[in-house]
RODO-2510 file (C-alpha; in nm, 4 decimals, decimal comma):
residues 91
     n   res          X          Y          Z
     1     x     3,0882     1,3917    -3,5389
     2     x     2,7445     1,3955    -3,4494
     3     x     2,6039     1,5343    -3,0986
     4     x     2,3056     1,4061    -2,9281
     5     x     2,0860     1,5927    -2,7216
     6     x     1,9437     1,3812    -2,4119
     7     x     1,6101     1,5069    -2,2817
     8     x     1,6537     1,5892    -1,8966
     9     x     1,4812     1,3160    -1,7109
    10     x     1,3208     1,5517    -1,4627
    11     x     1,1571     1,8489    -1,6304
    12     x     1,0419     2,1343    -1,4191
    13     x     0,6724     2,0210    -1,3881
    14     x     0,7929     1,6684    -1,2697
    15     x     1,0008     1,8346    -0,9947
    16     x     0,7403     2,0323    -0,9050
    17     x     0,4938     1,7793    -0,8717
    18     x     0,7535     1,5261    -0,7246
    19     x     0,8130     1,8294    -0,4729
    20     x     0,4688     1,8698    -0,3759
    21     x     0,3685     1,5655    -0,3125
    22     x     0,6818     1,5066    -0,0778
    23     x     0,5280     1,8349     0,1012
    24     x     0,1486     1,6573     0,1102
    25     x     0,3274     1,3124     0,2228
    26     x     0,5145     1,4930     0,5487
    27     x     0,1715     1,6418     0,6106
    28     x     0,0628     1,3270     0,6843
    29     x     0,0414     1,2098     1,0368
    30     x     0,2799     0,8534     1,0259
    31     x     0,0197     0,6363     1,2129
    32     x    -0,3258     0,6872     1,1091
    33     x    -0,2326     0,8827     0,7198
    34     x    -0,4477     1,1451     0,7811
    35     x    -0,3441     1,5124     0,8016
    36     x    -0,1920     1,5942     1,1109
    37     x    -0,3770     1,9593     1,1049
    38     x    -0,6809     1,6708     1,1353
    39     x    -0,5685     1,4065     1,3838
    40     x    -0,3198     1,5766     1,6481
    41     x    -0,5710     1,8900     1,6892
    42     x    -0,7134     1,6958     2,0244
    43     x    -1,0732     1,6593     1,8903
    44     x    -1,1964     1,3548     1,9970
    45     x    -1,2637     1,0032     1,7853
    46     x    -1,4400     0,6747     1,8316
    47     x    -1,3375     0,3754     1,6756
    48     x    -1,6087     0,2017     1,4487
    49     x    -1,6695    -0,1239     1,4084
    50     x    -1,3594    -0,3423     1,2779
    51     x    -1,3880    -0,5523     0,9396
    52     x    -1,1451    -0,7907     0,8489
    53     x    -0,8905    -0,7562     0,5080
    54     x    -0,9063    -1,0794     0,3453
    55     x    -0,6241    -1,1009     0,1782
    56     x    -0,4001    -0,9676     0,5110
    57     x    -0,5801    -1,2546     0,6992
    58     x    -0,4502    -1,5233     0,4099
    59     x    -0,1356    -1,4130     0,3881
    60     x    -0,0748    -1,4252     0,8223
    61     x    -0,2684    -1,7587     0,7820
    62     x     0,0274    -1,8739     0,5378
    63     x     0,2968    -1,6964     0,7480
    64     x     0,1748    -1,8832     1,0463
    65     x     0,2047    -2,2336     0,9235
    66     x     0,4999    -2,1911     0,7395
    67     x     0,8489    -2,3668     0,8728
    68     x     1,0328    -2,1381     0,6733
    69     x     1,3014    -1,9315     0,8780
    70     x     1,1840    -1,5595     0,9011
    71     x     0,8512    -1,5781     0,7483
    72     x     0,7731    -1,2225     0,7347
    73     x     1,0879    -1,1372     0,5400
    74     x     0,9174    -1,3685     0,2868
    75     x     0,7036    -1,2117    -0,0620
    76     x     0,3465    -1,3812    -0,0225
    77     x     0,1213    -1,3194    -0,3061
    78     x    -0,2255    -1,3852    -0,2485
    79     x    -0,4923    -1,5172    -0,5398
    80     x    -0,8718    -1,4836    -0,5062
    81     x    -0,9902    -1,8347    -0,4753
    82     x    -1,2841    -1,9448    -0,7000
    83     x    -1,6365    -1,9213    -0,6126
    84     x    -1,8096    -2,2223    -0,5410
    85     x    -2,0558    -2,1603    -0,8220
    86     x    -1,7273    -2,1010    -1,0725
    87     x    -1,5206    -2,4177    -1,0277
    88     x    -1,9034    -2,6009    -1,1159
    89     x    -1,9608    -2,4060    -1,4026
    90     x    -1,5927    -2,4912    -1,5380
    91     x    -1,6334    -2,8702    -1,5033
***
């Protein structure tokens, strides 16, 4: 008969560091991600200028025009499209 040993699958650093980054994660205020000890101390902020995520903005472009029931239920991956100077290169 031969008995096999299985390594745990959590050793004590991994709970440790699982456990201390659940403890930096509630920290965390749930709207803006910063730490709460930061945001909810009733300093004031401004708001900077906005700037646009490209791939969010494909991505609701393609959610838009779909016909598909429930469109944001949906998995939309998003490519980089070619430069212009690439696709004339590659001809």
């Amino acid at each position: 008969m031969t008995t096999v040993m299985a390594e745990p699958e959590w050793d004590q650093a991994s709970r440790d560091a699982a456990m201390a980054l659940a403890l930096y994660d509630d920290s965390l205020c749930p709207l803006c991600g910063r730490p709460q000890w930061e945001c909810q101390s009733g300093r004031e902020f401004l708001a900077d200028t906005p700037y646009r995520c490209g791939v969010t903005t494909a991505r609701l472009q393609a959610q838009e025009a779909t016909a598909l029931p429930q469109p944001q239920a949906l998995l939309w991956p998003v490519v980089e499209r070619p430069a212009a100077d690439d696709t004339e290169q590659e001809a």
